[in-house]
C-alpha positions in Angstrom: 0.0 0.0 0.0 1.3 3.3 -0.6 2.9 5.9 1.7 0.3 8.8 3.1 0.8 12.1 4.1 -0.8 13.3 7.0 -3.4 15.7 5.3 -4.4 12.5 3.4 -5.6 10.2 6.6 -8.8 9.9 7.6 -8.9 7.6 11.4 -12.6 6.9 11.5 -14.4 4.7 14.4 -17.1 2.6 13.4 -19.4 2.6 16.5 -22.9 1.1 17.3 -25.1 -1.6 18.8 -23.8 -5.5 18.3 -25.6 -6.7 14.9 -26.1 -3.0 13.4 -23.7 -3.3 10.3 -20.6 -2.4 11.2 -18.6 -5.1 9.8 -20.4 -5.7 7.1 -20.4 -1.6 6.3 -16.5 -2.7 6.0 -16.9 -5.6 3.7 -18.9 -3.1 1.2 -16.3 0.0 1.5 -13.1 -3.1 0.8 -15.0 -4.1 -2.3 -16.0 -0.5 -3.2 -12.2 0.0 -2.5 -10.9 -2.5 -5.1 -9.3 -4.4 -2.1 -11.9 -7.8 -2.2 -13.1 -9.6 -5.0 -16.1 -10.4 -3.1 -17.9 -9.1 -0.6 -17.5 -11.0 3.1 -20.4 -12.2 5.1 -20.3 -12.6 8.9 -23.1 -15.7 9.3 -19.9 -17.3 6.8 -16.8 -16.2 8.8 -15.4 -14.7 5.8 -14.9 -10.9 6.7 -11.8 -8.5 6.4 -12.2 -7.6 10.0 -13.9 -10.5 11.8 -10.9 -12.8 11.7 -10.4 -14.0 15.2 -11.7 -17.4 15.7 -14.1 -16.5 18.4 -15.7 -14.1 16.1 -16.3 -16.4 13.3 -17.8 -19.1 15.8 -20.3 -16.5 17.8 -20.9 -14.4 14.3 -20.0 -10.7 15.9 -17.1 -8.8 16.5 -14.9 -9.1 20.3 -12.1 -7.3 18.9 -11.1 -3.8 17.2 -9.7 -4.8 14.1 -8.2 -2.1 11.6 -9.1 -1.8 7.8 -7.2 0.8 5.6 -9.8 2.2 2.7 -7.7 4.0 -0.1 -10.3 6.2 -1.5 -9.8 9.9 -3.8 -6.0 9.9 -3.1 -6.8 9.4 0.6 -6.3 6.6 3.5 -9.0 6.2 5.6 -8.4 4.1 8.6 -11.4 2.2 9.6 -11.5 1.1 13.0 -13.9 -1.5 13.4 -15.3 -2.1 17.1 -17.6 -4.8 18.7 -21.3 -3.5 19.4 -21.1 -5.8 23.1 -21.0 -3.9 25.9 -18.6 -7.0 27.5 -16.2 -5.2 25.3 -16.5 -2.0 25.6 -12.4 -1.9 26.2 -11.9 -2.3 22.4 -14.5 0.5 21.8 -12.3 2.6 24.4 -8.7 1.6 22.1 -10.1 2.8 19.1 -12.0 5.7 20.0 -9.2 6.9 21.4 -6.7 6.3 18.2 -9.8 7.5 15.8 -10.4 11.5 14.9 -13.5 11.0 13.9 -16.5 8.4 14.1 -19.5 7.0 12.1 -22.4 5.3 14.2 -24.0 2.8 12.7 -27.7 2.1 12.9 -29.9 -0.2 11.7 -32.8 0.8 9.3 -34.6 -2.1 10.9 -34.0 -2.0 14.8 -33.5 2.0 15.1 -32.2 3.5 17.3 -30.7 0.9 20.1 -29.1 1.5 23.4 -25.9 0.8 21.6 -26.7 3.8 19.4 -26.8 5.7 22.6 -23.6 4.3 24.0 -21.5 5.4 21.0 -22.7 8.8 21.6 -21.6 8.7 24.8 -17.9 7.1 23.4 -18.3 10.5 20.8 -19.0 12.9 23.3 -16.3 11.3 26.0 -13.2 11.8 22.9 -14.8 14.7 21.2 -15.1 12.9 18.0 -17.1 14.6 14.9 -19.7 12.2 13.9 -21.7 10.9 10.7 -24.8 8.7 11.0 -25.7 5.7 8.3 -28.9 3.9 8.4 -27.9 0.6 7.3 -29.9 -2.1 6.4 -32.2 0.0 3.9 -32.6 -2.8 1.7 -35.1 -4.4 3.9 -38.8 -3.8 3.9 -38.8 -3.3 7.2 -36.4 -0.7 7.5 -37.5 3.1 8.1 -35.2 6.3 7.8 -38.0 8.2 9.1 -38.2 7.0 12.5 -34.4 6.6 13.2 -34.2 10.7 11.9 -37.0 11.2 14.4 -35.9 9.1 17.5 -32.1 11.1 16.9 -33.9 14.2 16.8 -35.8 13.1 20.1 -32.9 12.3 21.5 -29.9 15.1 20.2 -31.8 17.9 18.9 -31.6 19.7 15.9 -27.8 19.5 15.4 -29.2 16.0 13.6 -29.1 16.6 9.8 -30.2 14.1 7.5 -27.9 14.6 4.2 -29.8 11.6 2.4 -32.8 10.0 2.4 -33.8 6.7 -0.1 -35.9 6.5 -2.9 -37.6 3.2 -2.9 -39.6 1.2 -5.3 -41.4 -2.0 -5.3 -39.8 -2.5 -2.2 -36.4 -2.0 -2.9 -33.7 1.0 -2.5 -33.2 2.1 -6.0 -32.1 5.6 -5.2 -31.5 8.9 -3.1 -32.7 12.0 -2.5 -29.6 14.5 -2.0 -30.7 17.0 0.3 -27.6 19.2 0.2 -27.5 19.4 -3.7 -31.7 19.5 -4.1 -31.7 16.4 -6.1 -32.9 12.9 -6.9 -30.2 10.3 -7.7 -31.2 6.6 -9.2 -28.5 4.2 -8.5 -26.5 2.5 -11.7 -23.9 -0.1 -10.5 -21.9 0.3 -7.5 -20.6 3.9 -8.3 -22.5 5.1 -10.7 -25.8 7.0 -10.8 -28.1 9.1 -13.0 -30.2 12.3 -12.0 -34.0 11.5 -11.5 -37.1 13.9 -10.3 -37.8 14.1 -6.4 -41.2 11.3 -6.1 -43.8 13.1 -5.2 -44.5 11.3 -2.0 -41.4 11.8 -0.7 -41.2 16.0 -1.6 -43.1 16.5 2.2 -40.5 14.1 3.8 -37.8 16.4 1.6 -39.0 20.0 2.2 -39.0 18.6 6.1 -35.1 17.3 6.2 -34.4 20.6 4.0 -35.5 22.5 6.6 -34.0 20.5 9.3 -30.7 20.9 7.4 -31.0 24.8 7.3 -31.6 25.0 10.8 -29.0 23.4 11.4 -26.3 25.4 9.3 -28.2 28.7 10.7 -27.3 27.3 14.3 -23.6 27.9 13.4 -23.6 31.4 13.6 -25.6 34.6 14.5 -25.4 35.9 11.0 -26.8 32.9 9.9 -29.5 32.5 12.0 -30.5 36.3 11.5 -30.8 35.3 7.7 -32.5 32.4 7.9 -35.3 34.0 10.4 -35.4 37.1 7.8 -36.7 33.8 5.3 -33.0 34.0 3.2 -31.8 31.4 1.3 -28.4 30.1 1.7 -26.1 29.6 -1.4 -25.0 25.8 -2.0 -21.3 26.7 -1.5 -23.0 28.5 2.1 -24.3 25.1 2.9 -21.5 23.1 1.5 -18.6 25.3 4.0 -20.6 25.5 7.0 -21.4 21.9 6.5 -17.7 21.4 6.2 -16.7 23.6 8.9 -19.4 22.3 11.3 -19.3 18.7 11.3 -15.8 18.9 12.4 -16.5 20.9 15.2 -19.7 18.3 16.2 -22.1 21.1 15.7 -24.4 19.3 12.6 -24.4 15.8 12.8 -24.8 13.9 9.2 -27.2 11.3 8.9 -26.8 9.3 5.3 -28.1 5.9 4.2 -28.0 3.0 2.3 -27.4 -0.9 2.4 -24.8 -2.5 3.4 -25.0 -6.3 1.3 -26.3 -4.5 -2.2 -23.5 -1.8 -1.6 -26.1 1.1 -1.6 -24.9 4.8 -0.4 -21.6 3.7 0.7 -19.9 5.3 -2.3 -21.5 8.9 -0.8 -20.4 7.9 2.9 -16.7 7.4 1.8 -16.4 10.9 -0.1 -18.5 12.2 2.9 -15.4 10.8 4.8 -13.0 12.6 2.6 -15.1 15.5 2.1 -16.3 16.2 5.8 -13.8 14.4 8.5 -11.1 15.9 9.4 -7.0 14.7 8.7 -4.9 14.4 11.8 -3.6 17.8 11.2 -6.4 19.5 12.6 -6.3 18.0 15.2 -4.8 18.3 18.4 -2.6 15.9 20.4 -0.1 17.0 23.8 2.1 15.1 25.7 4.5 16.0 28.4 8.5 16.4 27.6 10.1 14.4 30.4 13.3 16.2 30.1 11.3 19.8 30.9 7.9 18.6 31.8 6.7 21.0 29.6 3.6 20.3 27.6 4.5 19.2 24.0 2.5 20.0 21.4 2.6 16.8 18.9 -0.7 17.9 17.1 0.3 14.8 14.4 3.2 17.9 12.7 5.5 15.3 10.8 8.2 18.6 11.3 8.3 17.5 14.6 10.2 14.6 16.7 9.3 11.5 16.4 6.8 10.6 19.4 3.9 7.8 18.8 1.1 6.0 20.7 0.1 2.5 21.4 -3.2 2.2 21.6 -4.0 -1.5 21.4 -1.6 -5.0 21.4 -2.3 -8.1 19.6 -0.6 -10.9 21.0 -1.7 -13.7 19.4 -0.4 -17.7 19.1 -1.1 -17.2 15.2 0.1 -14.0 13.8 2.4 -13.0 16.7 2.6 -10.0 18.9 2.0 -6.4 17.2 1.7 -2.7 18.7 -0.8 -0.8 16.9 0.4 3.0 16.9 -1.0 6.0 16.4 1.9 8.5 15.1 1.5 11.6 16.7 4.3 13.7 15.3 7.3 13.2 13.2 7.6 10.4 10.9 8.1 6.9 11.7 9.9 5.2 9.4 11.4 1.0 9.2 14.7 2.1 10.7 14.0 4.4 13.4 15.4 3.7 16.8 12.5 4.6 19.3 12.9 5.0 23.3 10.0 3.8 25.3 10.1 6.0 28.3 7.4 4.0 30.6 10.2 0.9 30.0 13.2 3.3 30.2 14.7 0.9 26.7 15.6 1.7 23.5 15.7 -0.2 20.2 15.5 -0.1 16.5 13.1 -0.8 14.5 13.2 -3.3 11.3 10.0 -3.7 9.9 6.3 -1.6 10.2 3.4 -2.7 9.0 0.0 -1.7 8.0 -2.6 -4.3 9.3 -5.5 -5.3 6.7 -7.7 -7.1 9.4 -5.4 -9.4 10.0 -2.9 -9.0 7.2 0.4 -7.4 7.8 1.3 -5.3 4.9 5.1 -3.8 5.1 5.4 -0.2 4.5 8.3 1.5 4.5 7.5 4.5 6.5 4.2 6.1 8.4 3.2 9.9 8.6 2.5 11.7 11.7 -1.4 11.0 12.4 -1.5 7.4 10.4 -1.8 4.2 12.3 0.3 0.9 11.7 1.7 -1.6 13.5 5.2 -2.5 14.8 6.0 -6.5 15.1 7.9 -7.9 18.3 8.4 -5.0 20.7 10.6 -5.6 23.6 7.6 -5.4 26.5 5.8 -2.7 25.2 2.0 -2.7 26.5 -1.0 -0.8 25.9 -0.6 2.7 26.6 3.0 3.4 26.6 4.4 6.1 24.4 6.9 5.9 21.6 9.5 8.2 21.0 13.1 9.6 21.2 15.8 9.4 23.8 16.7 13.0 22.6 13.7 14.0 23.3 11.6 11.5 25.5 7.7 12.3 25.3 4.7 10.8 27.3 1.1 10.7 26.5 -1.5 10.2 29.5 -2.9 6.8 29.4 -6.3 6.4 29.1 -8.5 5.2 32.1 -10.4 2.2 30.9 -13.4 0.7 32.5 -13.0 -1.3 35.9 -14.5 -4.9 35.3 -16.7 -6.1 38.2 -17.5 -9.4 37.3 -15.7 -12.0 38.6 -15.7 -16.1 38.8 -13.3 -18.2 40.5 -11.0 -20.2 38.5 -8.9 -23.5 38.6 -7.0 -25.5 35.4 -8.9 -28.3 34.8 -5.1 -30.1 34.3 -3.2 -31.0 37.0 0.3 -29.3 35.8 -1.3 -26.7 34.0 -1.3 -23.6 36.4 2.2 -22.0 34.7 0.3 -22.4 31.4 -2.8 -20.8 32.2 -1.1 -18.2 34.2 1.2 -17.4 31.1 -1.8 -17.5 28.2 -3.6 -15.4 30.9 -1.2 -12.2 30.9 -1.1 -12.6 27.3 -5.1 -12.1 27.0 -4.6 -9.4 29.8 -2.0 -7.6 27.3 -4.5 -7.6 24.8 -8.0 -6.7 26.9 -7.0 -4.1 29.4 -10.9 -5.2 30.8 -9.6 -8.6 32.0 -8.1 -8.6 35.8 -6.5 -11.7 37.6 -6.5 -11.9 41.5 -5.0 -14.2 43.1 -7.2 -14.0 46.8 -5.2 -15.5 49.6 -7.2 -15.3 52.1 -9.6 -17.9 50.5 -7.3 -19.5 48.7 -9.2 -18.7 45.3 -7.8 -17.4 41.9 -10.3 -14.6 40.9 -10.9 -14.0 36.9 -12.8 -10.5 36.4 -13.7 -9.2 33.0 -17.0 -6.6 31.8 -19.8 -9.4 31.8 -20.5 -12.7 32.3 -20.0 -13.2 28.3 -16.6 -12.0 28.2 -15.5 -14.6 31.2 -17.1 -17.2 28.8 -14.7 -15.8 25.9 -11.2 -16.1 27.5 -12.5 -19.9 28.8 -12.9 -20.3 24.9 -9.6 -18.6 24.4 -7.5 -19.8 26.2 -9.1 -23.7 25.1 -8.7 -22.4 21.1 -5.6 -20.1 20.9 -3.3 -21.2 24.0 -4.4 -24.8 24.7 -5.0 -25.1 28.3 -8.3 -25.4 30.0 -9.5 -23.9 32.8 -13.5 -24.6 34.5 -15.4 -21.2 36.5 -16.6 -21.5 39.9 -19.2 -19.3 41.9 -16.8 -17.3 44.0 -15.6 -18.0 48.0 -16.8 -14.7 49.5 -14.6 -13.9 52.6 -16.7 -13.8 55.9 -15.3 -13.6 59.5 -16.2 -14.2 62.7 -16.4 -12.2 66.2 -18.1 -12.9 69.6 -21.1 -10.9 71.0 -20.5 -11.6 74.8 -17.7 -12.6 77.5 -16.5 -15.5 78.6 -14.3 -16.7 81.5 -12.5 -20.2 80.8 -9.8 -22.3 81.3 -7.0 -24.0 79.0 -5.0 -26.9 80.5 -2.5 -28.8 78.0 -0.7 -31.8 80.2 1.2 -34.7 78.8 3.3 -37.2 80.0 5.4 -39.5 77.6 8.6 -40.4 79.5 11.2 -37.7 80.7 9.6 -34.2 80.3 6.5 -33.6 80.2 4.1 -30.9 78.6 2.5 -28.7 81.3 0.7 -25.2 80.3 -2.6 -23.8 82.2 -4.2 -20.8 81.4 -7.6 -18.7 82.5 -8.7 -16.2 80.7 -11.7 -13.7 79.6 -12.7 -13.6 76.0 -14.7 -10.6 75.0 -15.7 -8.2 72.3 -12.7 -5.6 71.8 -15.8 -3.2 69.5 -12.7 -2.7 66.9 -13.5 -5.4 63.6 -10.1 -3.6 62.0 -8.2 -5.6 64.1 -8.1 -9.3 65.1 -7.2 -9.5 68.8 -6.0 -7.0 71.5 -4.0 -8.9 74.2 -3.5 -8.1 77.7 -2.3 -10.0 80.8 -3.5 -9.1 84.3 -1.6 -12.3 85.9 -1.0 -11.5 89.6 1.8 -13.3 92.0 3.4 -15.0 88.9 1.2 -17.6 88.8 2.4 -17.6 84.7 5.7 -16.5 84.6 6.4 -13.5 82.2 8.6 -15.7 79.8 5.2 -17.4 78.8 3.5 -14.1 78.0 4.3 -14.1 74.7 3.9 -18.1 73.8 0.6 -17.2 75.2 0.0 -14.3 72.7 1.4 -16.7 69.8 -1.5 -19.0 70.6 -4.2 -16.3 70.6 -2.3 -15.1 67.2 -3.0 -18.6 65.3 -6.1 -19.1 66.7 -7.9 -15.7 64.9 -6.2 -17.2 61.7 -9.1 -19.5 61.5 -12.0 -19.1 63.5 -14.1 -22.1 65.7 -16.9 -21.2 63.8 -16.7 -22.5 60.2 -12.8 -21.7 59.7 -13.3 -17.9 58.9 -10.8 -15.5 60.2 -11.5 -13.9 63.5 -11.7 -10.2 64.5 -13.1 -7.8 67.2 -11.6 -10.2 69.9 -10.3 -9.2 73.3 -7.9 -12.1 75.3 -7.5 -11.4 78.7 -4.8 -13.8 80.6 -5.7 -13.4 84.3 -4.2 -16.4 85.9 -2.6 -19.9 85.3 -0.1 -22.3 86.7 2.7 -23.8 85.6 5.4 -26.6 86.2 9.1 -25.5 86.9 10.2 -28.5 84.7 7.6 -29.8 82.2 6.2 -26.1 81.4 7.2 -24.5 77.9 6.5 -21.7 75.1 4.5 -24.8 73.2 2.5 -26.1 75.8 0.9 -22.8 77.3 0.9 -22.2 73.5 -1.3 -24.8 73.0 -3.2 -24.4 76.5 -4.1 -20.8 74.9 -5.5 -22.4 72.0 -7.5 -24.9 73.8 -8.9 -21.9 75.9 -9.4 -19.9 72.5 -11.7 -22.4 71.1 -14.1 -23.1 74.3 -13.8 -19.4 75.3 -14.8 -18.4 72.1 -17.8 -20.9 71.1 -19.1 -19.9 74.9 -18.9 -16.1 73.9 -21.9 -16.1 71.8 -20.2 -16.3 68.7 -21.7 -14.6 65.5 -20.8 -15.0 61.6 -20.0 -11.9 59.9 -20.5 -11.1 55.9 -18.7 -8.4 54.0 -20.8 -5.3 52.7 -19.8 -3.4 49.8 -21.2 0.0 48.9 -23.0 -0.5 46.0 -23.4 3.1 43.0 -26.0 2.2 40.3 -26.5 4.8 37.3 -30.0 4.0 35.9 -32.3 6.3 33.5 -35.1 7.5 35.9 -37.5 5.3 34.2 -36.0 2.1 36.0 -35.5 3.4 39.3 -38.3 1.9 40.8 -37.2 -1.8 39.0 -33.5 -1.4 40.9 -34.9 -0.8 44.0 -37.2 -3.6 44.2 -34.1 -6.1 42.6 -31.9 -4.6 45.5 -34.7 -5.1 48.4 -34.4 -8.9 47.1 -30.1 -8.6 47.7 -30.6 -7.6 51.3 -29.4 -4.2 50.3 -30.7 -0.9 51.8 -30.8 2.1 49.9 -29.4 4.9 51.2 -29.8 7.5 48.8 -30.7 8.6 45.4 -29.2 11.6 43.5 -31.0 13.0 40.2 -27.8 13.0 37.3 -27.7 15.0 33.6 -29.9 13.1 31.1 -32.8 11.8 33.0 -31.1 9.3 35.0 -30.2 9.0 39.1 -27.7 7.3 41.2 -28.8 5.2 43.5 -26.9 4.3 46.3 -27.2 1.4 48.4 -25.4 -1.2 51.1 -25.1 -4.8 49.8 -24.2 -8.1 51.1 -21.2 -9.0 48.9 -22.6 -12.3 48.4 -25.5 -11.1 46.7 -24.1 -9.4 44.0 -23.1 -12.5 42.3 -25.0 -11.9 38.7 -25.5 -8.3 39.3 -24.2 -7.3 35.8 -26.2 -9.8 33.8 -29.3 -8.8 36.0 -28.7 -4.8 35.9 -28.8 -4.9 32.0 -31.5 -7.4 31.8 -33.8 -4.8 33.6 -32.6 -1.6 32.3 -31.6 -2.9 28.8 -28.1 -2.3 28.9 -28.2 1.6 30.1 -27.4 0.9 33.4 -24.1 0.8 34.8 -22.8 0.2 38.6 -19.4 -0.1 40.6 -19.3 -1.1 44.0 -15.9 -1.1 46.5 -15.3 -2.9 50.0 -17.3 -0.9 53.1 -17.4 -3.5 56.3 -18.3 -6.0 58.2 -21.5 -6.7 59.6 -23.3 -9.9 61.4 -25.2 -11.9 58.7 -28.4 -13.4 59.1 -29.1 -16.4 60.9 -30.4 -18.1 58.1 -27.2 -17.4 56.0 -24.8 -18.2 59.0 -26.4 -21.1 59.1 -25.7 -22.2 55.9 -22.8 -20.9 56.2 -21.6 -22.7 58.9 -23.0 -26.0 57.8 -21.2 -25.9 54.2 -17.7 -25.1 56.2 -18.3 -28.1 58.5 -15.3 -29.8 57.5 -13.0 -27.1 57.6 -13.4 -26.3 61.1 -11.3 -29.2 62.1 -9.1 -29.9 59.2 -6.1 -27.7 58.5 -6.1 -27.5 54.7 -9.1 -26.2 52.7 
């Protein structure tokens, strides 16, 4: 593929809801492009962009996968992202690489919460926008309701550019409401000039009219003409089209279908013709020699300083950094300095990717993206650039995963493997978290949904050839005493020669402080246990809180009083009144009305207003209790609430079935508080066995 100049690219997000188009909007630009014989079909795994075996399997897109379109002397970088919301990290990547973005919605569905999501991705990166209606092939489709429901929804910055001519039930054509004229399609690129139908010259005077008030919200002078009933000129139109689709003040909406290859000839000169190149665009880093502020803003004049915004590390193809460059010009040779990993090292080959083609190229332009093969331990985020002059980008915050299932390798022998295929997918999906929990002796696996934990099982089976099986989680409870208890310990054993001798009396009782396990004192008067034994004494209290008489928790809020004793001036020792305190631990603490406590988490949900009264109700059923509710931008609230940690196992699959997939939540660690009796209960029966026995 040939070389680009800056003022040449076009980095364009595809965003919408899962099963909108997107990749099959792709597949139509390729073979519009000259670069596919055929055009791909997802349902046949076949697609430019689509490539990784999960996709083909499942039928929709779990990575960002990059497409370069030459079109009209230009390179337009498509970036095409999955419509899940499990994978809303890819999204994040290439939004964040892309200057620009087309949302994708389907004639047929309309407008879908994913449609709203990509907004919010636009509005979050401040990336100009297009619309297409995809899809408007089928009979089923309508371009007047999705206008509509935008409007609803955005206001009148919405401006439909197109809108389809249909006969007999199929799109034969366009109106052009920028140019005030009908177009009848003739092969893939060409068409002829027809009259406006008459039915549709209402629908047209309507999106007119919406498209004027949009260019006279640009500027006073323009809306003082268009008020005073004057008519703008077509070169009027066409700059503050031009002008204000970059700034995200009119928002395109065009049309047309994807599988016959219908209006995507307009949308890529629309690309060209409205999206802006890198160059007006800005970029700043920080210079760590000065910690000034460096303004990259993608000038090839400048150093050499570049981004990676996403890592493939795959068994198949290999490990590649896809880069955005942000200034200079990176070329096959160049020796580049990653700061973050304080190393150096040249460069022998870039690449273009074509989904998942490497294409060599011998040099990239500030504001183009490509790929570098085999970095030494370069990861998502880092930045790129010259000892000389060392430069650092801010790396983006992506979302926290809350979804977690405990994990084990179904092989014996295995645990190195999985750990090792594990921070490979973790290089790849910055969504995708590994605990290893201590306490419960539990390796944790978090990711964005329930189907994204079911992804990397299927990954790591396909690509890296271990197996691993999900478990419902260990949630960590402790235990604590409501009341005081006086006892005794006595540990005595004769076997020949010494003896063990250790007696102990002591009060157990709450210490009202769950931060900590155990205070100690010692009121011992007359030396009935000598001083020595003090802290043997102390050791036995510290390995009894470890695991609790209960059901084997941990123990906290415990105060051990030793207040007298006796010992043996021969067979007494640090292990027996270590083992006396112990004995005294567990009766002391079983008489000291001892309670099971559960961990609470302070749960934020973000729900439109309309569902409020649907999350309350689902959070009465969790035990939880609302403490608040604060009214946010948009129509929606946060609600806050306390929850039982062990009732926010399938939260996230739960939240989006009742809200559709618009609400969000996050929850982190609060305290401890007695559970239930019919959970202890349960509790306590299930840990039995562990009570006595020493390994779990």
């Amino acid at each position: 593929m040939n070389v680009y100049k800056t003022e040449q690219i076009r980095n364009v997000v595809l965003l919408g809801h899962g099963g909108c188009g997107k990749t099959s909007l792709v597949e139509a630009m390729a073979h519009l492009a000259g670069l596919t014989k055929r055009i791909g079909n997802v349902s046949e795994g076949n697609t430019l962009s689509d490539f990784d075996k999960e996709e083909t399997k499942r039928e929709f897109s779990i990575n960002t996968s990059l497409v370069p379109i030459p079109w009209n002397d230009c390179k337009i970088n498509i970036l095409d992202t999955p419509g899940y919301f499990d994978f809303v990290g890819e999204v994040e990547e290439a939004a964040l690489a892309a200057d620009a973005a087309i949302i994708v919605v389907s004639g047929k569905s309309g407008v879908e919460v994913g449609t709203e999501k990509a907004w919010e991705i636009c509005e979050k990166y401040h990336l100009p926008r297009m619309i297409f209606v995809a899809n408007m092939d089928d009979d089923n489709a309508s371009f007047r309701q999705v206008v509509d429901d935008l409007t609803n929804l955005y206001g009148k910055k919405i401006a439909p550019f197109f809108m389809p001519i249909r006969e007999n039930e199929k799109l034969v054509g366009y109106v052009n409401i920028v140019k005030k004229g009908g177009r009848k399609f003739r092969g893939l690129s060409d068409k002829e000039d027809c009259e406006i139908p008459d039915y549709l010259e209402e629908y047209y005077n309507n999106y007119r009219e919406k498209l004027l008030e949009a260019v006279a919200e640009t500027s006073e002078e323009y809306m003082e003409r268009y008020f005073n009933g004057e008519e703008f000129t077509d070169e009027e139109v066409r700059v503050a089209l031009s002008e204000n689709v970059m700034d995200g003040t009119v928002i395109p909406v065009a049309m047309g279908s994807n599988s016959e290859i219908r209006g995507v000839y307009n949308l890529l000169n629309d690309i060209v013709k409205y999206f802006p190149s890198p160059d007006k665009v800005l970029r700043t880093g920080t210079s760590t020699k000065t910690g000034q502020a460096f303004e990259a803003n993608y000038d090839e004049n400048k150093s050499i300083s570049a981004y990676i915004f996403k890592t493939i590390a795959d068994p198949f193809i290999g490990k590649y950094s896809l880069v955005k460059v942000c200034s200079g010009v990176l070329k096959n040779d160049s020796v580049i300095f990653n700061y973050e990993k304080d190393m150096e090292e040249k460069l022998s080959k870039l690449y273009i990717l074509q989904g998942k083609t490497p294409i060599e190229v011998e040099k990239l332009h500030a504001g183009d993206i490509g790929a570098i093969a085999k970095l030494t331990d370069a990861k998502t985020g880092d930045t790129l650039s010259t000892k000389a002059n060392p430069i650092v980008f801010e790396r983006p915050k992506f979302p926290i995963p809350y979804t977690y299932m405990r994990y084990k390798a179904k092989t014996k022998g295995d645990e190195d493997k999985v750990a090792q295929a594990l921070a490979k997918i973790m290089d790849e999906d910055q969504t995708v978290k590994v605990v290893n929990d201590m306490e419960n002796r539990q390796s944790l696996l978090y990711g964005m949904g329930e189907q994204h934990l079911d992804i990397i099982v299927s990954k790591l089976l396909n690509k890296y050839k271990v197996e691993i099986e999900l478990m419902k989680p260990k949630v960590a409870f402790r235990e604590t005493i409501k009341k005081k208890a006086e006892v005794q310990g006595k540990y005595k054993k004769q076997s020949g020669g010494h003896g063990q001798y250790g007696d102990v009396k002591m009060i157990f009782e709450p210490s009202m402080d769950l931060e900590k396990p155990y205070l100690f004192e010692e009121k011992v008067f007359g030396g009935a246990v000598p001083k020595n034994f003090f802290p043997a004494v102390e050791k036995g209290i510290q390995e009894s809180v470890l695991k609790g008489p209960l059901a084997a928790y941990p123990v906290v809020g415990i105060k051990a009083i030793l207040i007298d004793g006796s010992y043996h001036p021969v067979d007494s020792s640090e292990m027996a009144f270590k083992t006396a305190t112990m004995m005294a631990f567990k009766k002391g603490f079983m008489e000291a009305s001892p309670v099971l406590l559960e961990p609470i988490v302070s749960l934020k949900v973000n729900v439109p207003d309309k569902y409020t009264g649907d999350i309350m109700g689902d959070l009465n059923k969790r035990r939880g209790r609302v403490l608040g509710m604060t009214p946010l931008e948009g129509e929606r609230q946060l609600i806050e609430a306390d929850v039982p940690m062990t009732e926010l196992f399938g939260y996230s699959t739960e939240l989006r079935s009742i809200t559709g997939g618009r609400g969000e939540y996050s929850y982190e660690f609060n305290r401890y508080e007695q559970a239930p009796a019919d959970v202890a209960e349960k509790e306590i029966a299930q840990r039995a066995s562990k009570v006595t026995s020493i390994e779990e």
